[in-house]
C-alpha positions as CSV (number, residue, x, y, z in Angstrom):
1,X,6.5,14.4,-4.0
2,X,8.1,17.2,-2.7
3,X,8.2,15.6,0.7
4,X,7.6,12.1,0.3
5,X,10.6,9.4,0.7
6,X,10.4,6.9,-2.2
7,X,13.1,3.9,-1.6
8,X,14.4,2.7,-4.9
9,X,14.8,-1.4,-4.5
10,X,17.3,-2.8,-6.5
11,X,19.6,-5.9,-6.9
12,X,22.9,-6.2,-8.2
13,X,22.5,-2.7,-10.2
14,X,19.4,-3.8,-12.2
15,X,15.6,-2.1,-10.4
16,X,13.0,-4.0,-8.9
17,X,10.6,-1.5,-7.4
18,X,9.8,1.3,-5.7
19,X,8.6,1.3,-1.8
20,X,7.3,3.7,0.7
21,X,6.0,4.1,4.1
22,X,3.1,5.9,4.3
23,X,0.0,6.6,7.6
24,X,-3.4,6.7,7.1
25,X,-5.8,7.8,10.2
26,X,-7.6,4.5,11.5
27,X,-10.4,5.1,13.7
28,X,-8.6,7.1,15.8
29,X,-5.0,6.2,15.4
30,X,-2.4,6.0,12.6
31,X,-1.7,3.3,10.7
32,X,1.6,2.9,9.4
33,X,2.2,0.5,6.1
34,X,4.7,0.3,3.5
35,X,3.5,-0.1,0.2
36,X,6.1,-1.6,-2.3
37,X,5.7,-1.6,-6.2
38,X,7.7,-3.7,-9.1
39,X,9.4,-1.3,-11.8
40,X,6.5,-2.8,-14.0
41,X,4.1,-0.7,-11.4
42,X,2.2,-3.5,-9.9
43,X,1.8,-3.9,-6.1
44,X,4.6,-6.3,-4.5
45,X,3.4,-6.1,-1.5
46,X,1.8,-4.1,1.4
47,X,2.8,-4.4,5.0
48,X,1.6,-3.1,8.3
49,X,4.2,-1.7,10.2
50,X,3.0,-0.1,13.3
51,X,-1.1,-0.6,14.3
52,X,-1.8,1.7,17.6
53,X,-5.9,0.3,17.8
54,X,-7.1,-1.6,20.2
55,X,-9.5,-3.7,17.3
56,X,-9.0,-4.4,13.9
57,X,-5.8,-5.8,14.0
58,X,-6.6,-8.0,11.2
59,X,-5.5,-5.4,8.3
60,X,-2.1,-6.9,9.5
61,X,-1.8,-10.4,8.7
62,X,-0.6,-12.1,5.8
63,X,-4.0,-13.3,4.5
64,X,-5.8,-10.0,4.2
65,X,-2.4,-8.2,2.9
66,X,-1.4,-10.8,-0.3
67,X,-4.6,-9.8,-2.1
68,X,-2.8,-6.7,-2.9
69,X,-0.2,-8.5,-4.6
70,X,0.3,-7.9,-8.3
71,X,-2.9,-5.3,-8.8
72,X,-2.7,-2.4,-11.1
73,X,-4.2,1.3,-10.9
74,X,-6.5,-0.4,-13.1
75,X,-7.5,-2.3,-10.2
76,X,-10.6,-1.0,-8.6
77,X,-8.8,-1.6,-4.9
78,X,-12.2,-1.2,-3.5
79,X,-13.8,-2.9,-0.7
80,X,-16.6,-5.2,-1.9
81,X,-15.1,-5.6,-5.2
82,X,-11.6,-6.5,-5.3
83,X,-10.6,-6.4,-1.5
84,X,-12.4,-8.6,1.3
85,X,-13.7,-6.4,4.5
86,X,-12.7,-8.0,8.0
87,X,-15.4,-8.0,10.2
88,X,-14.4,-6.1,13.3
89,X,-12.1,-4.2,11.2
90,X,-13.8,-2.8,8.9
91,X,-12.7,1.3,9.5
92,X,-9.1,0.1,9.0
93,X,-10.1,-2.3,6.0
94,X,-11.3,0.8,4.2
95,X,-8.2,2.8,5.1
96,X,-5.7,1.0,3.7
97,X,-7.2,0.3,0.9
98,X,-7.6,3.9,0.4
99,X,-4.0,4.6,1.0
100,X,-3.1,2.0,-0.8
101,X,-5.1,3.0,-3.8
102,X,-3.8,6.6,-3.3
103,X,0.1,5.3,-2.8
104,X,0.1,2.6,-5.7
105,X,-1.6,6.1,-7.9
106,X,1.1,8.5,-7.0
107,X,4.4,6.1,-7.4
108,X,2.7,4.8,-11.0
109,X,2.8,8.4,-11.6
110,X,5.8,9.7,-10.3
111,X,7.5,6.7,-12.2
112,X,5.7,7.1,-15.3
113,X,6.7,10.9,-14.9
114,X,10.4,10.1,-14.3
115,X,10.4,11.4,-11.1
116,X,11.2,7.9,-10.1
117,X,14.1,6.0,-11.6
């Protein structure tokens, strides 16, 4: 975490979460999301915030995004099992899931750790 900016979300004093922006390579481009976590260390949501390909768009709209919403590291976060692949997308699909999976990992961590507070 050396590097990595971690936003601290909070209302009137009391926490709500943890977000960050993070990239993942798509097919041949970046993507850039934000993944946001509760203090409890469940997903709160997952947004695309910049998508350079010319297909697979798709990653980016609200249907595809809210099955994040309220999963776990104990989720599997997997294409096939707990995440539905886009056709024509699929190369982006599996990349943010992975970085998803690898973001939601770390900030658990990093908060169970007290690196986050």
């Amino acid at each position: 975490m050396d590097s990595a900016d971690v936003y601290r979300v909070s209302r009137d004093g009391a926490l709500l979460g943890f977000a960050q922006v993070r990239n993942v390579k798509g097919k041949d481009q970046p993507i850039t999301y934000l993944v946001a976590m509760d203090s409890a260390d469940a997903l709160r949501d997952v947004d695309i915030l910049v998508y350079r390909e010319p297909y697979g768009g798709e990653v980016a709209y609200e249907p595809w995004r809210k099955q994040f919403r309220g999963k776990t590291t104990g989720a599997p976060l997997q294409v096939g099992k707990d995440i539905r692949n886009v056709s024509g997308a699929t190369i982006s699909v599996n990349a943010v899931t992975r970085g998803v999976r690898l973001a939601l990992a770390q900030l658990a961590a990093w908060h169970a750790e007290g690196r986050l507070r």
